[in-house]
N, C-alpha and C positions, 0 to 999 in steps of 0.2 A: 293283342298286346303289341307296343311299338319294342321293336327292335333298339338296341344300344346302337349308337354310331359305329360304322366298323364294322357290324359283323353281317350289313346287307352283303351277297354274294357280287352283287353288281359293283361294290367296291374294290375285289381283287380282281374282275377282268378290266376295270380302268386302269390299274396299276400295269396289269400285263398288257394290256392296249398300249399306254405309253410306251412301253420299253421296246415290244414291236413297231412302233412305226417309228422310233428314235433310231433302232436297227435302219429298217431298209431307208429311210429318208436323213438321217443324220440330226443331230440336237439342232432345232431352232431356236435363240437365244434371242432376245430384244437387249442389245447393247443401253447400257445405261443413255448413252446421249440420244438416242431415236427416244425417251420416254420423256413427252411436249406435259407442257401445263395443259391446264386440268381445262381451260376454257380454249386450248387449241385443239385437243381433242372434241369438243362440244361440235365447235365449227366442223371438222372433218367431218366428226360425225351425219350432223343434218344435212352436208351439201353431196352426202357421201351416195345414195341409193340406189344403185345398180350401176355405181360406176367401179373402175376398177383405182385399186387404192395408191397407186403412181398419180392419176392422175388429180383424185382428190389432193395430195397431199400437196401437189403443186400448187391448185387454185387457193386451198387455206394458206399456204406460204407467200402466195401472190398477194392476196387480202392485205393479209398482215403489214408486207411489205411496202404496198401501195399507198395506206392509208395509217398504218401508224398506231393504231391500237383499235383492239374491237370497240369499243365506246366510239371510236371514228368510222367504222362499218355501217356501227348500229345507226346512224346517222343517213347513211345512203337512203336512196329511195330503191325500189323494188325495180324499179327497172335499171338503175344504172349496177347493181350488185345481178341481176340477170343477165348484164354484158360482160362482166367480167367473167361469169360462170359458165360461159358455151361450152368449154371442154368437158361439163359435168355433163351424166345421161338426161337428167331434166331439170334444164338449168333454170325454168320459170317455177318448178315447186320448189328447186332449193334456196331461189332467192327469198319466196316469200316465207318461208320456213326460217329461214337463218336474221330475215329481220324480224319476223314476228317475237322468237326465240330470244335474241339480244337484244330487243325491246321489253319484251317481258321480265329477263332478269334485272336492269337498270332498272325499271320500273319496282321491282321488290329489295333491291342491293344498292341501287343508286348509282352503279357503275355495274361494266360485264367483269366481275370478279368473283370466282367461285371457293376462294381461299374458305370462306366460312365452315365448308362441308368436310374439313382436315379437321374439324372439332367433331364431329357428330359422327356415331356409328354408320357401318356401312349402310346397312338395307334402309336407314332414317334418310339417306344422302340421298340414295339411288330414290327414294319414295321422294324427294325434294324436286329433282330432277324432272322425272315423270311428269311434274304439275305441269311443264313449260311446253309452249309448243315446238309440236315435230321429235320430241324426246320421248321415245319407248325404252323399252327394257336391253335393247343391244347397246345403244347408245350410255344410258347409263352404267350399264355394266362397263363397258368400255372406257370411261371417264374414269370410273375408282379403278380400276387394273391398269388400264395401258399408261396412262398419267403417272403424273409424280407421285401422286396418291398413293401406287401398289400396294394398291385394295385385294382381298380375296373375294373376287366375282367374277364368275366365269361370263368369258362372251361367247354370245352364240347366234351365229349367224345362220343363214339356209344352207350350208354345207353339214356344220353341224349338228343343226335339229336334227336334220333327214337322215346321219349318219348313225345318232341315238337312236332313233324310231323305227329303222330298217334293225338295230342292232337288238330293239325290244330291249333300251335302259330307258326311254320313257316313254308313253303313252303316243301312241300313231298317230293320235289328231290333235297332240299338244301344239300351244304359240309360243312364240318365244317367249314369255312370261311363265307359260305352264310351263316350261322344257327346264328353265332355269329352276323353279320352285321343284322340282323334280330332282333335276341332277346336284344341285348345291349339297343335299345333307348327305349324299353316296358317295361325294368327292373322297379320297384318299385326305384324312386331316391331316397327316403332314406334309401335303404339296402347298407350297408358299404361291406369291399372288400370280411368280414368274414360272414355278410348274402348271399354273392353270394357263399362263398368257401362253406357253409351249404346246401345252394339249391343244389349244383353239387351232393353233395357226399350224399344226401337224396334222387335225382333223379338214383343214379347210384345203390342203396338198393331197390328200387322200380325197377327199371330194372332189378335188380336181381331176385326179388320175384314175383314179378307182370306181367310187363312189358314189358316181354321175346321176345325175338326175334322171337322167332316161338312158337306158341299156349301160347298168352299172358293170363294170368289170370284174366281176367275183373271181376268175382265175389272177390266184398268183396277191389277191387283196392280201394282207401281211395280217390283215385281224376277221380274217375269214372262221378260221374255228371259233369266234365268239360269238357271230353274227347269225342270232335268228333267221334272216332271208337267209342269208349267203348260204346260209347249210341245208336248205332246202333242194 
């Protein structure tokens, strides 16, 4: 029998998770003016993959800045949008990703303009998304949250899968797709779009200090008593 919303047990250690790591790490808040349209987030996104988000943010603001509107991007050829991107980690998949991406949307919108998807339920958005290339499930989820949109979609990046999956709130060998389809219905329902954008970027500071991919720091972790390994 499925359980009501609410009363999964992994609901109340998210809640106390948040409030522990708001403790020792302090509220991270996304000021209204850091939350970009919905198709500058697209760009960060795709050019974004293992680099760090300083620098992504500069090369999407550099784009922008250069050329005058992504319709003038989508334009570029793959190699002159590859020189612009050196400071990305791999700046030959992000170029052709980012034109293929902004070629595809003009192709279905006529222009790179994602205003349409402010009409349509989230998960229909996020399944819109998806169809385009180089857009997965972080990336869409990122588009309805961190945007103007503030959407309720959690993003989840490799910090916080691994952090769920170590903590046993969802399945060891989930993808990001499974982790989301997973953690979405146990979220606390009254944390708004900016408690889940909080929890992401509180779990991704703990993955940094704590949480590590290899020789995690369990002493002194602030959400050690909930953590399956940790309490091992």
């Amino acid at each position: 029998m499925e359980l009501p919303l609410g009363s999964d047990p992994r609901t109340d250690i998210l809640r106390d998770m948040q409030a522990a790591l708001i403790a020792r790490f302090g509220p991270i808040v996304r000021p209204p003016e850091k939350r970009r349209a919905p198709e500058w987030v697209l760009v960060h996104g795709v050019i974004g993959a293992r680099a760090k988000t300083a620098v992504s943010n500069a090369s999407t603001d550099g784009l922008l800045a250069e050329f005058g509107s992504w319709d003038a991007v989508a334009t570029q050829s793959v190699a002159v949008l590859e020189e612009r991107l050196q400071r990305q980690t791999f700046p030959g998949q992000s170029a052709r990703r980012l034109h293929d991406c902004l070629n595809a949307i003009i192709a279905q919108r006529g222009s790179v303009d994602l205003g349409h998807l402010a009409a349509m339920e989230t998960d229909d958005a996020m399944a819109w998304l998806e169809q385009l290339p180089g857009i997965a499930r972080k990336i869409s989820a990122g588009i309805m949250n961190t945007s103007h949109f503030d959407r309720r979609a959690m993003v989840i990046d490799g910090h916080h899968r691994r952090i769920m999956q170590r903590m046993g709130i969802v399945p060891g060998k989930a993808d990001t797709a499974r982790a989301f389809d997973a953690l979405m219905p146990i979220l606390p329902p009254e944390w708004s779009a900016a408690d889940m954008d909080e929890h992401h970027l509180l779990l991704k500071v703990l993955g940094q200090n704590h949480c590590r991919p290899r020789q995690p720091v369990c002493d002194g972790c602030p959400v050690r008593q909930w953590c399956a390994t940790g309490a091992l």
